[in-house]
C-alpha positions as CSV (number, residue, x, y, z in Angstrom):
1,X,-9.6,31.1,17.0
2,X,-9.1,34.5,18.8
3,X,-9.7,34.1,23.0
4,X,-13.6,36.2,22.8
5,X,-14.7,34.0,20.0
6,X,-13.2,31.0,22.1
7,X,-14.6,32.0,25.9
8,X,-18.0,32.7,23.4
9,X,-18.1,29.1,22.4
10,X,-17.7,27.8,25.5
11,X,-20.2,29.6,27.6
12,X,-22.1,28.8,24.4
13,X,-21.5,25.0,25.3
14,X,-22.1,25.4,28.9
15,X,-25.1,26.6,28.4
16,X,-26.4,24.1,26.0
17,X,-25.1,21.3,28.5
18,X,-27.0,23.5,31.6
19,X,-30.5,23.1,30.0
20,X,-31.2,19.7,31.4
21,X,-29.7,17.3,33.7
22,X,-30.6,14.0,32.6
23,X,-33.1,12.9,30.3
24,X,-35.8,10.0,31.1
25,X,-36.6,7.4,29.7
26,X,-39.2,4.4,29.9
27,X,-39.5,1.8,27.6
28,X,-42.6,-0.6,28.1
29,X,-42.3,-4.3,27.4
30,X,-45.4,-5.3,29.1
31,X,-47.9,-3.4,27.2
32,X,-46.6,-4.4,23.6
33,X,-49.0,-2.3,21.1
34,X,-49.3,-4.3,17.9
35,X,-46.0,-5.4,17.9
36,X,-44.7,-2.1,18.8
37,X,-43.0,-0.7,22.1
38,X,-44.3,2.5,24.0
39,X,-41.2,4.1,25.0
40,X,-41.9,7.2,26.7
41,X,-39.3,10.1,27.0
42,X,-39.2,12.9,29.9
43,X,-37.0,16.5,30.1
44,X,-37.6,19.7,31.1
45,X,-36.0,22.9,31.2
46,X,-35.0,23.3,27.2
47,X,-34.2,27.0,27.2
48,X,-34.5,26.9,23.2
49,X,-37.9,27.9,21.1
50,X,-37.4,24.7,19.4
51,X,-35.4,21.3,19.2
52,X,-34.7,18.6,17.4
53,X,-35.6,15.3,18.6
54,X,-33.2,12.7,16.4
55,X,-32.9,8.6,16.3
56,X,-29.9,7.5,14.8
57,X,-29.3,7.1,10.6
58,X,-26.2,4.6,11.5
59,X,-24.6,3.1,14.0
60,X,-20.9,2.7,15.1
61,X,-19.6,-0.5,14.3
62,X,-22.1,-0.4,10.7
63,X,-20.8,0.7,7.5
64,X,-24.4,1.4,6.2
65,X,-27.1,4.0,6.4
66,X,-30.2,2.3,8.4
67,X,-32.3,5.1,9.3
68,X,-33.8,3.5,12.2
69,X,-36.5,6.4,12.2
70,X,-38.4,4.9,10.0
71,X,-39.2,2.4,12.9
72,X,-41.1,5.1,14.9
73,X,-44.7,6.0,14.5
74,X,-47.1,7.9,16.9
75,X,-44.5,10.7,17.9
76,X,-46.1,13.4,20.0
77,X,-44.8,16.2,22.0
78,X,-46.6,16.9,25.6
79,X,-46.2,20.6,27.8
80,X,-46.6,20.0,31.3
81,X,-50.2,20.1,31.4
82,X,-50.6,17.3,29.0
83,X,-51.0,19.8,25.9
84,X,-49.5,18.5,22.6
85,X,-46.9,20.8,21.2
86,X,-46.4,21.3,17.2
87,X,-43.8,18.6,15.5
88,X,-43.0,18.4,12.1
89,X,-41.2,15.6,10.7
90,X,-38.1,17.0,9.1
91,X,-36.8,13.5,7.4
92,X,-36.5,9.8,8.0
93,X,-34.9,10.2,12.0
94,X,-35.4,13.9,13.0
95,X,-38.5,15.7,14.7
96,X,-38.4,19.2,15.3
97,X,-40.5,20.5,18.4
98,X,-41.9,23.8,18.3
99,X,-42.7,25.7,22.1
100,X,-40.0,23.7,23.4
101,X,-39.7,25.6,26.2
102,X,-43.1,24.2,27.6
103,X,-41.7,20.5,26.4
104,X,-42.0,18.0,29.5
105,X,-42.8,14.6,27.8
106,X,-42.6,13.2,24.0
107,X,-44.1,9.4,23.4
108,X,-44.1,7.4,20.6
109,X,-44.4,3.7,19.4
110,X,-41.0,1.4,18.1
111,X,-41.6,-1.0,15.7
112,X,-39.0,-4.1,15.5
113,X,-36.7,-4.8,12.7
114,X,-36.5,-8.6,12.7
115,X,-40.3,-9.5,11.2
116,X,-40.1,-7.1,8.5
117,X,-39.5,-8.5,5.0
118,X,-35.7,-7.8,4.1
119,X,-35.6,-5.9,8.0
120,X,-35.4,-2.9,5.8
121,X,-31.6,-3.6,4.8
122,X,-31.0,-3.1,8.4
123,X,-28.1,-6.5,9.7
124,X,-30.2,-8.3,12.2
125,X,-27.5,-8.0,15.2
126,X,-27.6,-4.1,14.7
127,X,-31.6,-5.0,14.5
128,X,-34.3,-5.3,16.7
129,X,-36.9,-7.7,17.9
130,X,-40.2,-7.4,19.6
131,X,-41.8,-10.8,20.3
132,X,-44.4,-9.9,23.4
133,X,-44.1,-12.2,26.2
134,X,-40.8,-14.2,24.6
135,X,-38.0,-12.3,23.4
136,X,-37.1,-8.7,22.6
137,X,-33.8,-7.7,21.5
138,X,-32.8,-4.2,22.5
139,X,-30.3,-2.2,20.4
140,X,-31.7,0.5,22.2
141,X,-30.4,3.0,19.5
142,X,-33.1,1.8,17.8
143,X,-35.6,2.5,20.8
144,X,-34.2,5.5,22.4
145,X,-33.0,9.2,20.6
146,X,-31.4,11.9,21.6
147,X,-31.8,16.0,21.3
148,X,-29.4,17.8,18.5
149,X,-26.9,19.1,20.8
150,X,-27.7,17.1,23.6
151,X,-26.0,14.0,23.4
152,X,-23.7,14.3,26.1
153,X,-26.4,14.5,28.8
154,X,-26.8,11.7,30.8
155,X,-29.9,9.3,30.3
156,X,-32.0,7.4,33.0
157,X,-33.1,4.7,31.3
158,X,-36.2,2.4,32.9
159,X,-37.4,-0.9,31.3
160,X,-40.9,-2.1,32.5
161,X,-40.9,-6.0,31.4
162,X,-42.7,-9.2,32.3
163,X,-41.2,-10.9,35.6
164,X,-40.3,-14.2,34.2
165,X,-38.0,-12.6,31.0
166,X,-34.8,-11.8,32.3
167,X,-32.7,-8.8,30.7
168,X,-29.0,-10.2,29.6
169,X,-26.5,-7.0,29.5
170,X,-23.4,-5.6,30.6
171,X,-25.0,-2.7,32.3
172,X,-26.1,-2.8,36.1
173,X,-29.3,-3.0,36.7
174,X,-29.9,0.2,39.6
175,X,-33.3,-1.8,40.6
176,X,-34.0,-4.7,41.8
177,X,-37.4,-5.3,41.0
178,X,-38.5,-8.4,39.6
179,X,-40.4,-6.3,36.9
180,X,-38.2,-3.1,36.4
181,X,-34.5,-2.7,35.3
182,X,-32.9,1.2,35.6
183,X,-29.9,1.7,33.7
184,X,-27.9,5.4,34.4
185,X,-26.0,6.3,31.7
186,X,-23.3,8.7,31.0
187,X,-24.1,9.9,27.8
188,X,-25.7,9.3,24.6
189,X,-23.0,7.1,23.1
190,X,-23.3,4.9,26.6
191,X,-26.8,4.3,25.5
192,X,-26.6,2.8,22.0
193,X,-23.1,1.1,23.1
194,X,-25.3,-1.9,25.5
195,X,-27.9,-4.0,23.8
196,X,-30.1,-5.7,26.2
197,X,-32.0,-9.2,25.1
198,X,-34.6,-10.3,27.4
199,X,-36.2,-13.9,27.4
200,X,-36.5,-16.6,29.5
201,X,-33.9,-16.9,31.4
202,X,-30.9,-19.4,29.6
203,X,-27.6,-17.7,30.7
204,X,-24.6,-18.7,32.2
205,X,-21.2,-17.0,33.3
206,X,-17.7,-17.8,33.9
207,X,-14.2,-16.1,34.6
208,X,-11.3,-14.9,32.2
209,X,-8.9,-14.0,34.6
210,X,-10.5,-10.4,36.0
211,X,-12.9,-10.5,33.2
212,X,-16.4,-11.9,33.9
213,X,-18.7,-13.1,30.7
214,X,-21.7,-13.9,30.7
215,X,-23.9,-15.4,27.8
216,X,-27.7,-15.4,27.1
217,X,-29.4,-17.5,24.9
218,X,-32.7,-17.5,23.1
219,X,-33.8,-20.3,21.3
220,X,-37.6,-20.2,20.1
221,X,-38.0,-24.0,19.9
222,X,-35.9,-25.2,22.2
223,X,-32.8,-26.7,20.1
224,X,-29.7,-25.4,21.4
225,X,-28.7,-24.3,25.1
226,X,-26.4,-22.2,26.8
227,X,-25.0,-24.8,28.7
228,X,-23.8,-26.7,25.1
229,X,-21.9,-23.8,24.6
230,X,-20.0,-23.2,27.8
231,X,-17.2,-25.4,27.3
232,X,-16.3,-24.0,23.9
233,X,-16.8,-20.7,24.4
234,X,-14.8,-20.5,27.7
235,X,-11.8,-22.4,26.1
236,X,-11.7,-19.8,22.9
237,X,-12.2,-16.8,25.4
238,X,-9.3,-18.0,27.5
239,X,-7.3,-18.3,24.5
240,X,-8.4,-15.1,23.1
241,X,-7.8,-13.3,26.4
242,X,-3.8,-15.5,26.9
243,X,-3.4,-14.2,23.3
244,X,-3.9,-10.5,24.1
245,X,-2.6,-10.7,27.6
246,X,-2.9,-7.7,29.6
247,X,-4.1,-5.2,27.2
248,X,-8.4,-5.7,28.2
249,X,-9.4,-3.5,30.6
250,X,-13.2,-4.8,30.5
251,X,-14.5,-6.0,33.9
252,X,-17.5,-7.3,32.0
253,X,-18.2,-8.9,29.1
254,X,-21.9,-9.9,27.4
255,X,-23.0,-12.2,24.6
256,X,-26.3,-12.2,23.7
257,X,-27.4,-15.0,21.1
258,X,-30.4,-14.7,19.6
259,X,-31.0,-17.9,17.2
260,X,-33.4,-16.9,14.2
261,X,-36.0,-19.5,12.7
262,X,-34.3,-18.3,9.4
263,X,-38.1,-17.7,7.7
264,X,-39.8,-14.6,6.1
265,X,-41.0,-12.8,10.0
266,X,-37.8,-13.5,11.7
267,X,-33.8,-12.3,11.7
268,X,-31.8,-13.1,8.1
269,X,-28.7,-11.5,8.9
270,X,-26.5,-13.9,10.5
271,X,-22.9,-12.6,12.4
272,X,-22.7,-10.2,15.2
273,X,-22.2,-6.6,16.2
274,X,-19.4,-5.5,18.7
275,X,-19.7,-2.9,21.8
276,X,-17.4,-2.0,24.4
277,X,-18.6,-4.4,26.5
278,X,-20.8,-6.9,24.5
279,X,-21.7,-8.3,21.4
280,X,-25.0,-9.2,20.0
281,X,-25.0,-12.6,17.8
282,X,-27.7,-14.0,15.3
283,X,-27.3,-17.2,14.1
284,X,-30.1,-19.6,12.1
285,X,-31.7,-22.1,15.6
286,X,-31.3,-24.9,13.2
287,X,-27.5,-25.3,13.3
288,X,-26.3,-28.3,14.5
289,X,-24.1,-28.6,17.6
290,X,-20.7,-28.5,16.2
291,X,-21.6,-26.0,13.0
292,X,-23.3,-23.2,16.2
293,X,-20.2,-23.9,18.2
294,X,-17.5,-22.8,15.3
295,X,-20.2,-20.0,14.2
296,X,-20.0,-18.9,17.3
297,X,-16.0,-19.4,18.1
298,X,-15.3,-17.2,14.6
299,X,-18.3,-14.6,14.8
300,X,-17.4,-14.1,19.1
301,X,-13.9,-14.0,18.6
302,X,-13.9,-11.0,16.0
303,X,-16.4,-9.4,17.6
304,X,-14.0,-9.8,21.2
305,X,-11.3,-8.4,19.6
306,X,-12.8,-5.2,18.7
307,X,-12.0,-4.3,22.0
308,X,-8.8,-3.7,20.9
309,X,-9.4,-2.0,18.0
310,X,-12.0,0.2,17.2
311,X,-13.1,0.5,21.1
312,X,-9.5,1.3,22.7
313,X,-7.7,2.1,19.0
314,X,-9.5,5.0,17.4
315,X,-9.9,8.0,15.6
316,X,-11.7,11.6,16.4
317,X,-14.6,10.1,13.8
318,X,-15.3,7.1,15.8
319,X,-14.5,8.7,19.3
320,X,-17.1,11.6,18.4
321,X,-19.5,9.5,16.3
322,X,-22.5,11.7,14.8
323,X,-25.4,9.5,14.5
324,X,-27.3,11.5,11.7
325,X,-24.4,13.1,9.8
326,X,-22.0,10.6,10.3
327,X,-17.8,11.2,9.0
328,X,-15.9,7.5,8.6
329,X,-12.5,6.9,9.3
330,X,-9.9,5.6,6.9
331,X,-9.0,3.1,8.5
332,X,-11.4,0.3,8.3
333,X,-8.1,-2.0,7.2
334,X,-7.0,-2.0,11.1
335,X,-10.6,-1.7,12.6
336,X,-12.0,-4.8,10.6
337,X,-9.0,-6.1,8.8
338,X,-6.8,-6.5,11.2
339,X,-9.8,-7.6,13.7
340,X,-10.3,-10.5,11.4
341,X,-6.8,-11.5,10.8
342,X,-6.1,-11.6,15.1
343,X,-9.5,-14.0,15.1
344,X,-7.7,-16.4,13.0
345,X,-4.1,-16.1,13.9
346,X,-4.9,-16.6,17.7
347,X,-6.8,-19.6,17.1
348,X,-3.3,-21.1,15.1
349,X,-1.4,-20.0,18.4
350,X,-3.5,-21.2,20.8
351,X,-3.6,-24.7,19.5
352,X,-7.6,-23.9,18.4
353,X,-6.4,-25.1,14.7
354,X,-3.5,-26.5,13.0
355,X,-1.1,-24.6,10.6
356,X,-2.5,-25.9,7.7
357,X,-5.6,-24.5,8.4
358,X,-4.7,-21.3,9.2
359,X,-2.8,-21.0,6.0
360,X,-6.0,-22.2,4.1
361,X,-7.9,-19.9,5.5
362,X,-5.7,-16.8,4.6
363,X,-5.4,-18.1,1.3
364,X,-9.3,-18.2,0.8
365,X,-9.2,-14.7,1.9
366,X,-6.6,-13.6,-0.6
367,X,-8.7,-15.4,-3.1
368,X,-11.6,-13.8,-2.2
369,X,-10.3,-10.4,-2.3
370,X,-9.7,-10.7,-6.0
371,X,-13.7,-10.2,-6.4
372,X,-13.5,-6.5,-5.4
373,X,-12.1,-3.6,-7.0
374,X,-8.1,-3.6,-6.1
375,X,-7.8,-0.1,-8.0
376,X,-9.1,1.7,-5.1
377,X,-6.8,2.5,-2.6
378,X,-8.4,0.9,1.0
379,X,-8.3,4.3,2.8
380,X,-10.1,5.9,0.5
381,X,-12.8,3.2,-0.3
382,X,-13.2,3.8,4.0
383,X,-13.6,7.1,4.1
384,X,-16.5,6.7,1.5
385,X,-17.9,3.1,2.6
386,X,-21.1,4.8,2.8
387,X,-21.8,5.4,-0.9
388,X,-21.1,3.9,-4.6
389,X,-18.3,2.0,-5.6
390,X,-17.1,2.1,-2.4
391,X,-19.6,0.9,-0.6
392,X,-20.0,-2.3,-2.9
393,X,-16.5,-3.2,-1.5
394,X,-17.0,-3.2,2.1
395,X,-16.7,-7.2,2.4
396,X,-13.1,-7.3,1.0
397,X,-12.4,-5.5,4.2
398,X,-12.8,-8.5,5.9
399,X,-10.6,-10.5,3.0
400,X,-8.1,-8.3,2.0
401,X,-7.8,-6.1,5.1
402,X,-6.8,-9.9,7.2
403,X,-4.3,-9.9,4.4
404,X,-3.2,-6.6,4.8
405,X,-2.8,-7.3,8.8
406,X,-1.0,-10.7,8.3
407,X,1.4,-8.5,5.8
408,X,2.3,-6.0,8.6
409,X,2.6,-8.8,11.4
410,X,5.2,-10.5,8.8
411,X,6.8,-7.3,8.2
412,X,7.2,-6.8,12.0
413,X,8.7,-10.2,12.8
414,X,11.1,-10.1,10.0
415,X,12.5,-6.9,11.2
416,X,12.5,-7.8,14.7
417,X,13.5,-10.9,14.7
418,X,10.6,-12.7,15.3
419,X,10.5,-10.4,18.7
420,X,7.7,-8.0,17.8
421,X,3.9,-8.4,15.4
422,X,1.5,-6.3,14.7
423,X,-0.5,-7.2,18.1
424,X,2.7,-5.3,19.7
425,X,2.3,-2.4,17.4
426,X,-1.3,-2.1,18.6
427,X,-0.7,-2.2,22.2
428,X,1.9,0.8,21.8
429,X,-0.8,2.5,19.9
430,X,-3.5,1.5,23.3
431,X,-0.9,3.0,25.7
432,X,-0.4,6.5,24.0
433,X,-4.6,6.5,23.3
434,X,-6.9,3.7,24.8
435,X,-11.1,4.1,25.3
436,X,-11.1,8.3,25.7
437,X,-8.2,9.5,23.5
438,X,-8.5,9.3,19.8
439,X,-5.8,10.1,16.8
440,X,-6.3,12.3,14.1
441,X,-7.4,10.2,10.7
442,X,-4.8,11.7,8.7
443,X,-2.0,11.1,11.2
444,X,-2.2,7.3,12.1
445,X,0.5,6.5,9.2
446,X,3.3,8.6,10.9
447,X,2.3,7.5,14.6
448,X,3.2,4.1,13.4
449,X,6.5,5.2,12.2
450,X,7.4,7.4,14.9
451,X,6.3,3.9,17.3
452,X,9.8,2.7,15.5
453,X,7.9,0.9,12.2
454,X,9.2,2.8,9.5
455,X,8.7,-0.2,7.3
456,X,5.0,-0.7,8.4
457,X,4.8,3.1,7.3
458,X,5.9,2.6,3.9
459,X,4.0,-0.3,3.3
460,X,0.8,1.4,4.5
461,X,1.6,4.3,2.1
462,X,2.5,2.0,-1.0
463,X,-0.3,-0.7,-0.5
464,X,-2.9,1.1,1.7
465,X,-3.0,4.8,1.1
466,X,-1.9,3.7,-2.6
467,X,-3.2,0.7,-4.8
468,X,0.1,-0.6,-5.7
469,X,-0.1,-4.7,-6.2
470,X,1.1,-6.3,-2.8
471,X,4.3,-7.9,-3.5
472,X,2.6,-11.3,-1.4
473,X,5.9,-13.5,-2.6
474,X,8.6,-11.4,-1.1
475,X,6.4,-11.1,2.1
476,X,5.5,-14.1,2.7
477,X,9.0,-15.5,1.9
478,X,10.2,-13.3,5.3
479,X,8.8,-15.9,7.4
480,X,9.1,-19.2,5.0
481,X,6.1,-19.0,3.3
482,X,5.4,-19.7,-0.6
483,X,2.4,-20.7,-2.8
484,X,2.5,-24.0,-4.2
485,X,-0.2,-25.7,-6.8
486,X,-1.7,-29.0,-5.7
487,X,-4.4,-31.4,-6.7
488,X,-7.3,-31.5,-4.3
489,X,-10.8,-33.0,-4.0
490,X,-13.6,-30.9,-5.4
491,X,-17.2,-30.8,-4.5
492,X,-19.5,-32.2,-7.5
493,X,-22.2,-29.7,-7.0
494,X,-20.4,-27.0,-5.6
495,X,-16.6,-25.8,-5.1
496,X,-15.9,-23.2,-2.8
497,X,-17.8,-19.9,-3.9
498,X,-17.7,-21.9,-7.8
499,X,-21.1,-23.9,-8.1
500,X,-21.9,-25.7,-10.8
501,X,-25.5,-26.1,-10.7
502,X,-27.9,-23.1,-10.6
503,X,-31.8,-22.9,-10.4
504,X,-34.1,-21.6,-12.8
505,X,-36.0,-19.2,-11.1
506,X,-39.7,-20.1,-13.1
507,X,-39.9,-23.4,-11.7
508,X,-37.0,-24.0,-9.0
509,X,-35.5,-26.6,-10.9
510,X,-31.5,-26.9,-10.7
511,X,-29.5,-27.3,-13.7
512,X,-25.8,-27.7,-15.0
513,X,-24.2,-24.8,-15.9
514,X,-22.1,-24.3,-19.2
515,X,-18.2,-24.9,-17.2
516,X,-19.9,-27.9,-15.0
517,X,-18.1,-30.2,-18.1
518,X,-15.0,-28.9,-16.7
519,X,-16.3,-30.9,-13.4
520,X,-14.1,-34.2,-13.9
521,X,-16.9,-36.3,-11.6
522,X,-19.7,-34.3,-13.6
523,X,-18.2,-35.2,-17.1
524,X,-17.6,-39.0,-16.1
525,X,-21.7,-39.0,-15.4
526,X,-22.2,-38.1,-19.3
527,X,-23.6,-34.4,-18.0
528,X,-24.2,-32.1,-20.8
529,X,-24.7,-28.0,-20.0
530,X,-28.1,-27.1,-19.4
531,X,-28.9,-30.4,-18.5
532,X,-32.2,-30.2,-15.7
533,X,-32.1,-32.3,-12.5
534,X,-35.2,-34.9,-12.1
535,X,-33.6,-37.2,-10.0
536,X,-30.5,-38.7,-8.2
537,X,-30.7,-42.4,-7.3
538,X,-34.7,-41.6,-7.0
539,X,-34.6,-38.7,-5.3
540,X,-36.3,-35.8,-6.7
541,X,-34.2,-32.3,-6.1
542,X,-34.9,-28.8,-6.7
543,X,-34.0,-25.6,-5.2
544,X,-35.9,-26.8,-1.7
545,X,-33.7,-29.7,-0.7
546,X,-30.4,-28.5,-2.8
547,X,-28.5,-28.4,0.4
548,X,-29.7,-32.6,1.3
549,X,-28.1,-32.7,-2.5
550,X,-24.4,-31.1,-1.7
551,X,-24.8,-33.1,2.0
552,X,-25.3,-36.2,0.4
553,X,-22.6,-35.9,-2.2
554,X,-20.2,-35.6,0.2
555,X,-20.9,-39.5,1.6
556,X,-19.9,-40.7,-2.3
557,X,-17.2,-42.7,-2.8
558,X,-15.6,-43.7,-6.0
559,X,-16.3,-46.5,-8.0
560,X,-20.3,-46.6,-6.6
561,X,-23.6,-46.8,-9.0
562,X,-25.2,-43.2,-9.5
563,X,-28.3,-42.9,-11.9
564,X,-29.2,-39.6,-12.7
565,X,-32.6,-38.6,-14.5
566,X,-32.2,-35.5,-16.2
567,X,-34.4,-33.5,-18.6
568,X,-32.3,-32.7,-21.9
569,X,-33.6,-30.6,-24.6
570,X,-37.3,-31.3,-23.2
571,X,-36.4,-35.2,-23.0
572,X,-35.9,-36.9,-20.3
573,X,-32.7,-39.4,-20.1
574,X,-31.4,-41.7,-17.6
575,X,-27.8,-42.0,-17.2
576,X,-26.0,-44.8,-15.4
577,X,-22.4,-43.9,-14.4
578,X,-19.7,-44.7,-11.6
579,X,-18.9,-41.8,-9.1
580,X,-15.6,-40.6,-10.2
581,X,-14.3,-38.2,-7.5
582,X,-13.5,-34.6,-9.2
583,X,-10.2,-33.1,-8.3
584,X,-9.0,-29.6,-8.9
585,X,-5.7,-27.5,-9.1
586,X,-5.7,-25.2,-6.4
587,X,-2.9,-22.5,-5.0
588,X,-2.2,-22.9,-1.0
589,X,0.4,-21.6,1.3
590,X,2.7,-23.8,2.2
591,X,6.3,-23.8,4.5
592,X,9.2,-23.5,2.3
593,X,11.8,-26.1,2.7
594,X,14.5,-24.4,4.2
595,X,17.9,-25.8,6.2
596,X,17.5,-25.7,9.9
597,X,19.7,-22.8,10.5
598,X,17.9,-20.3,8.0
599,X,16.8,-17.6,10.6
600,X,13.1,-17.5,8.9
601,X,12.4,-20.7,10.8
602,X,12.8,-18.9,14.3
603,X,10.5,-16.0,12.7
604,X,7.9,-18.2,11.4
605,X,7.7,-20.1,15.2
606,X,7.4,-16.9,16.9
607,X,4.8,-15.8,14.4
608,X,2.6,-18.6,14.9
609,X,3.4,-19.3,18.5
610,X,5.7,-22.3,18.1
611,X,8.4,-21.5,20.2
């Protein structure tokens, strides 16, 4: 770029920065309009003819197009004396204003996400809820747009609500009004980067280290508390903060539960959706006690480590995000993979599970990954995530990209002797960029190498950038590792992701399907394929109680009466059997047995944190 055309673009920019100071904004909880929000936005001084008023298509930390426009309905353009100005709607999330010199106020209404049927393909933590009087959950990207070319301009932000609902974020509130919160905000990014839940209050707080966390509950009916969660949640976030040591630079940190009645007009999408400084959770209120509280240690502890990587580990895509005409990195295997694989493997080093587990769960993820596509190299089903095939592959990121981490850590130790992982690597990479400074996409790969892991490199080019089989053997063998085939019980209804019942969609009955005469338990019964469900010792299942079916199963124990009355062939039979116990052969990962002097031993302690 020659110096004119340069000096040109940037009085070009100053300008477009000088139009307005900050922009406005109110958003009114206390004068709910059909289930919608009035959220009313203020400026002055555009210097352009028109403008482009815009509400985000996606979302960082989402890997799908939501359109959140399509939320928005009444949108109107005001002049200073109240005039309305010409808008046309240009496509799902952008409204262009004509006369937008004389532009002084827009207003519109925000429907929620949560009681819409399917929410619109939209995950429920990246959602919204509107629930006058007792809870709304504010992603606010789905409340609050921005003007094309504008984004950097800071953004008042005032929220009119009810005094006895308390708003639960990280930001700080700059009134102290009982029924107004103001939130001043840097820039655009700032804004959709701090969801805000407001309900009665239910919170609590404690300290990691210099880090203070709060949490915020909202249960409709009651069932679960923040207080049952305090003790579990403070001793994973302790371990999760010993386990990353110094690198967290986050003063606060928010989690915002929101627990769904898991029915037709409220939140489906169960898991959570990382910020900076917070993470918003759904889970179903039902839950009991101890299923909520390892829900919530595997969904929080993911979503914690993102501050690691994306939030201070990042490229120019995610750094400069475009909300409407978004560009995605490559390297969804470190932002999610590796995410995943640290929110295991600090749990095994922290004492949060045994060895055993952890190595059953990676092996379920290596299992799991063989659902997907392996032909296409990961980078490239990233940089496409957004459309077909690729984008029918995003899961495997969090199955084989924790594989993919676990690979580099085990690369890492071997060549270090059990010294250096992959959590090292990533702290390097912090130090040279952290929360401001992103890479360039294409030049992560050789920033690894020249961090002194040429191996890492060469892995990442052979296995990442390429689709070249993972030689899993000779990795896992670097720290002691090996498969092994053992007998182990199976489920009778049900074995891992393999079921072997399945409903008939006319009449929500269950049946047998053709392999369930594989099912050793199943065959003892006298089970034929096809074989309808009527009852099991008297009960009377279909798809509404099939879970009370798999639960009770589980309390069986061999050599007890079962009496099954199934419908065969449009007869019904009764068969009278003994509960045999099925078993099945299954591949784990399991320690080699090695002498006590063979250096993998040392590796494999210092990998798992059993110095």
């Amino acid at each position: 770029m020659s110096r004119c055309i340069f000096v040109f673009a940037l009085l070009l920019s100053l300008s477009a920065s000088a139009q307005i100071k900050n922009i406005q904004v109110s958003i009114d909880l206390k004068n709910v309009v059909e289930d919608k929000v009035p959220v009313t936005v203020n400026v002055d001084k555009i210097k352009s003819e028109t403008i482009n008023y815009m509400i985000p298509k996606i979302v960082p930390g989402t890997y799908a197009i939501y359109d959140f426009g399509k939320h928005i309905d009444a949108f109107r353009a005001f002049d200073k004396k109240g005039n309305l100005l010409p808008v046309t709607k240009l496509d799902e999330n952008t409204w262009k204003i004509e006369k937008a010199k004389s532009l002084t106020k827009i207003t519109y209404l925000v429907n929620d996400t949560y009681d819409i049927d399917g929410e619109n393909g939209i995950f429920s933590p990246g959602g919204t809820n509107i629930l006058a009087g007792q809870n709304f959950v504010l992603n606010l990207f789905g409340f609050v747009g921005y003007f094309e070319g504008l984004s950097e301009t800071p953004y008042d932000i005032t929220i009119n609500h009810p005094a006895d609902l308390y708003g639960s974020t990280a930001l700080e509130d700059a009134d102290n009004s009982p029924e107004v919160d103001l939130f001043k905000l840097d820039r655009y990014f700032t804004v959709t980067d701090n969801p805000i839940q407001y309900n009665t209050p239910d919170t609590l707080s404690f300290k990691l280290n210099d880090i203070k966390v709060e949490l915020s509950v909202y249960s409709k009916n009651k069932i679960h508390t923040a207080e049952e969660l305090r003790v579990p949640m403070e001793k994973m976030m302790q371990a999760q903060k010993k386990f990353l040591g110094d690198i967290n630079s986050t003063k606060i940190y928010s989690i915002l539960l929101y627990l769904s009645e898991a029915n037709e007009g409220d939140a489906q999408g169960y898991g959570a959706l990382e910020h900076h400084n917070a993470t918003m959770v759904v889970l179903p209120e039902e839950t009991d006690t101890e299923r909520l509280v390892q829900d919530m240690v595997d969904v929080v502890s993911h979503e914690f480590f993102h501050t690691l990587t994306p939030l201070s580990v990042h490229s120019e895509e995610i750094q400069f995000f475009d909300f409407n005409k978004p560009k995605m990195s490559q390297h969804l295997w470190m932002y999610e993979g590796v995410t995943e694989y640290f929110a295991n493997l600090f749990q095994v080093r922290e004492g949060l599970i045994n060895q055993e587990d952890f190595y059953n769960r990676m092996m379920d993820k290596l299992y799991n990954s063989l659902n997907y596509n392996d032909s296409i190299p990961f980078t490239e089903m990233s940089k496409h995530i957004l459309v077909e095939p690729y984008k029918e592959n995003y899961q495997n990121v969090y199955e084989k990209g924790a594989i993919i981490g676990m690979c580099i850590d085990i690369i890492i130790r071997d060549k270090t002797a059990g010294k250096e992982g992959i959590l090292d690597m990533l702290k390097k990479l912090s130090a040279k960029y952290g929360v401001s400074k992103p890479f360039k996409d294409d030049e992560l790969f050789g920033e690894i190498v020249a961090l002194g892991y040429p191996e890492v490199g060469d892995f990442l080019n052979n296995y990442v950038a390429d689709s070249k089989t993972i030689p899993y053997m000779e990795i896992f063998d670097k720290v002691g590792v090996t498969f092994a085939n053992i007998e182990k019980e199976g489920g009778f209804f049900i074995d891992g992701n393999v079921p072997y019942i399945t409903v008939n969609q006319d009449d929500q009955s269950l049946f047998f399907v053709p392999y369930a005469t594989e099912n050793k338990g199943l065959k003892a019964w006298g089970i034929e394929a096809g074989d309808v469900i009527k009852t099991i010792n008297r009960t009377a299942y279909s798809i509404a109680n099939v879970y009370d079916l798999v639960e009770v199963s589980r309390t069986w124990k061999a050599g007890d009466d079962i009496t099954l009355v199934v419908v065969r062939n449009g007869e019904e039979i009764t068969l009278n059997s003994k509960i045999v116990i099925p078993t099945i052969e299954v591949t784990v990962l399991e320690n080699e047995d090695l002498p006590a002097d063979d250096p993998r031993i040392k590796i494999q302690k210092a990998w798992l944190g059993q110095e």
